[in-house]
N, C-alpha and C positions, 0 to 999 in steps of 0.2 A: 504494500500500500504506500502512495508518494501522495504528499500534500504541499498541493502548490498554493503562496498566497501570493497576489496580484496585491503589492502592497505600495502606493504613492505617497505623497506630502498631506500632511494630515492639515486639509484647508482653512483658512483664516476664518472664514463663514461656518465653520461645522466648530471649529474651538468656541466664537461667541457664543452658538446655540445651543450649545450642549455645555448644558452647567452640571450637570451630574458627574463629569467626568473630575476625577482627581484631578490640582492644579499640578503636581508634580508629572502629570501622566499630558496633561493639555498642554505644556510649556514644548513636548515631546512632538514641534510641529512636522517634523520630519520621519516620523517615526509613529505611524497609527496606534496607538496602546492595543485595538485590536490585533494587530500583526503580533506584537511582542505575547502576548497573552495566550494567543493562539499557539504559537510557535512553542510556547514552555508547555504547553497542556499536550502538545502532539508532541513530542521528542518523545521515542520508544526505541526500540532495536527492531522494530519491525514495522515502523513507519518511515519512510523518507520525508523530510522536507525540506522543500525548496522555496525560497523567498525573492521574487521578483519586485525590485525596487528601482527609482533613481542611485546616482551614485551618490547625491547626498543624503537621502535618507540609507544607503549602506554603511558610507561612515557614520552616523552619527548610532545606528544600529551597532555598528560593531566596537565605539569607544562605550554606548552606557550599557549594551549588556554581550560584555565580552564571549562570556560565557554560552550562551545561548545561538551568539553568533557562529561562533566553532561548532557547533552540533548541527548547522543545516549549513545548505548548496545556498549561497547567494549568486543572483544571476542581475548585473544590473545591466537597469536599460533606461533611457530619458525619457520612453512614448507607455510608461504604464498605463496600465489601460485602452491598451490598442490592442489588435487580434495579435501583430508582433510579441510583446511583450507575455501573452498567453502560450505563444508557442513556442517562444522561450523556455517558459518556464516549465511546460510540460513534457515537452524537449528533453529538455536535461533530468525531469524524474525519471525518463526511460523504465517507463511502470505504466502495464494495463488498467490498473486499478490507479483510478485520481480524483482524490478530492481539490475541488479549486478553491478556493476562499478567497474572495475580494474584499479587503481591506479598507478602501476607501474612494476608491478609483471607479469609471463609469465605465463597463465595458460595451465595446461594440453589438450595435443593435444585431447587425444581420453576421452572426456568428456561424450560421446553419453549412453554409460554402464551405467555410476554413475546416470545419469539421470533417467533411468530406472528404475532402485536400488531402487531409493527413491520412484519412481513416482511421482515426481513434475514435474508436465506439466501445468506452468500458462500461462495465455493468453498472459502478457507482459514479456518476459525474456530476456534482452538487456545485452550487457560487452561495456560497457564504456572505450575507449582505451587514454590513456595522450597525448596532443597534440605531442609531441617528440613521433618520432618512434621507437625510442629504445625500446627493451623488449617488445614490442605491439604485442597484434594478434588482426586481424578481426573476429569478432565471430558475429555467429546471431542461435539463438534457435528457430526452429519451433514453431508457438505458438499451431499448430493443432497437431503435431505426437510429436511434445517436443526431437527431433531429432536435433543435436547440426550442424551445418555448418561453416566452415571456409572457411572464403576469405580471405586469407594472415598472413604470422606472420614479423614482422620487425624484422631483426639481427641484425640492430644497424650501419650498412654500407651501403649495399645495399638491399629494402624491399624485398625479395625473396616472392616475392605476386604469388600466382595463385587465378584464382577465378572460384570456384568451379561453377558447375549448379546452375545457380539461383532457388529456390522453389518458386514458384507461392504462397504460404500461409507463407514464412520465414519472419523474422524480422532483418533486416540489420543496422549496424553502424558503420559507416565508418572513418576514422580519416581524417579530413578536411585540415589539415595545411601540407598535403603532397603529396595529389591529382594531383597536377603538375607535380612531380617527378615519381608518381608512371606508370609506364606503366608492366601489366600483360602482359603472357605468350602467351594467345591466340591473341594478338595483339591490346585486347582492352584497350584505356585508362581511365580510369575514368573519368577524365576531360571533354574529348571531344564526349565520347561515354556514358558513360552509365547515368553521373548527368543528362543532357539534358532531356534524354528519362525518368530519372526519375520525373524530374519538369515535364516537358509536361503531363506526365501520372499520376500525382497530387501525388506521392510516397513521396516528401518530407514533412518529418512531422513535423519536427523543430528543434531546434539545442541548445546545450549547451554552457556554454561559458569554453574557456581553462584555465589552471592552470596559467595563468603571470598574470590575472587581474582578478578584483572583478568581483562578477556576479551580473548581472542589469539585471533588465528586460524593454525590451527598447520597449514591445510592439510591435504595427505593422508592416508589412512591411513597409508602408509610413514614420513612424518615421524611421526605422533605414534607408531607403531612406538619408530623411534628414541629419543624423547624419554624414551618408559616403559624403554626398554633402560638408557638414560642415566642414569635413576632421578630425572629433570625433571618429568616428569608421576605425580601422584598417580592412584589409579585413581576417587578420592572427589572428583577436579577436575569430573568431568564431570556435570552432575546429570540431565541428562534425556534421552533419546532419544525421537525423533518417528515415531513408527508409523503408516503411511499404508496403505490398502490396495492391493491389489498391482492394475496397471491404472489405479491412481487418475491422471490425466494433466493433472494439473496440474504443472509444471516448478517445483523448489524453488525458494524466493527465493535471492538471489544472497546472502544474508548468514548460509545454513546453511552448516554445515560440509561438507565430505565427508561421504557413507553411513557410519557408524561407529557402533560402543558399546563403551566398556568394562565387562567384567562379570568379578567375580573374579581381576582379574590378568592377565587373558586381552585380547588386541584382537579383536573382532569385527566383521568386514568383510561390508557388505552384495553385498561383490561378489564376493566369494568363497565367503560362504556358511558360513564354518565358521572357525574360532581362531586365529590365525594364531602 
């Protein structure tokens, strides 16, 4: 398994708007806190990662966290966030298996071509989006036709979401910390329409933690139950949920959480199906 992150300058307009983030982590404009956070939670011996940046956010990567620098493939490039800079970077995992993670960076709409180009069509291919919705898009990559989908990009004001045809075999990830807000085009919300029918239909597959805090692995649903009873877990900690289709029989990696989402307050459990 190789994880590539598409990682650019952490923009002037996403540090004002995002107050949540530690000021020590915000000052980090070269250097997305997602990226760093990301990068320590994946270092295994059987994950690769690779980190696609400018050359300024590599140095300033590789003077504040040395450490972490030496454990992954940095690949720099000035056009992050171009279809280049992706094929970079997955390039150099030289792995079937890849998860992408973008950082911070807006990737090219019509990705579907380059795809083909290559012919990398791996079973798991995810874009990891930063809990701020600035410069975000919604991406999922067929894991059977390797056919790229978009459900939304954020401009940074208002999400100018559409959500395209769902594929019955696509691989979905959604950005969690905005779900409330977003309401698409065809009238449906995320919130109230589509998570529901995803928990119900065992779709969720587990979730990452966002860029403001360390990554823990807090286990079960019944722990982080506890954790939110205890008033330890934010419901805003969690930022994404992995939406896979149901059948899909690929076995989660070993570094997903438990089936879970939190939404509203609520814990929702893909194995249960309903609020707990």
């Amino acid at each position: 398994m190789s994880l590539v992150l598409l990682a650019g300058g952490y923009n002037n307009r996403m540090r004002r708007t995002d107050r949540t983030l530690p000021k020590s982590l915000v000052a980090l404009h070269d250097v997305p806190p997602v990226m760093i956070l990301l990068t320590q939670r994946f270092i295994r011996d059987d994950v690769q990662v690779v980190v696609t940046c400018d050359a300024q956010a590599a140095e300033t990567f590789r003077v504040l966290y040395p450490q972490v620098a030496r454990s992954v493939k940095i690949v720099e490039d000035d056009f992050v966030g171009t279809g280049r800079a992706l094929r970079m970077g997955v390039e150099a995992a030289r792995s079937r298996w890849v998860l992408v993670a973008n950082a911070d960076t807006i990737v090219p709409v019509d990705l579907t071509a380059w795809y083909r180009d290559i012919d990398l069509v791996a079973p798991v291919h995810q874009l990891l989006v930063p809990r701020s919705v600035q410069n975000s898009m919604l991406i999922g990559v067929d894991p059977v036709s390797g056919a790229v989908r978009h459900w939304g990009e954020g401009t940074g004001q208002s999400p100018a979401c559409r959500l395209q045809p769902a594929s019955s075999t696509g691989v979905y990830l959604v950005n969690r910390s905005s779900w409330l807000a977003w309401q698409y085009s065809d009238g449906l919300s995320l919130e109230s329409d589509i998570l529901p029918e995803a928990v119900s239909g065992g779709l969720v597959h587990g979730t990452i933690a966002p860029s403001s805090m360390p990554v823990f692995d807090y286990g079960t649903t019944e722990r982080l139950q506890e954790l939110q009873d205890n008033g330890r877990l934010r419901h805003d900690l969690l930022a994404a949920a992995h939406l896979v289709p149901k059948g899909y029989r690929c076995p989660p990696p070993s570094y997903i959480y438990e089936p879970m989402a939190i939404s509203s307050g609520r814990l929702l459990s893909a194995a249960s199906g309903a609020p707990s």
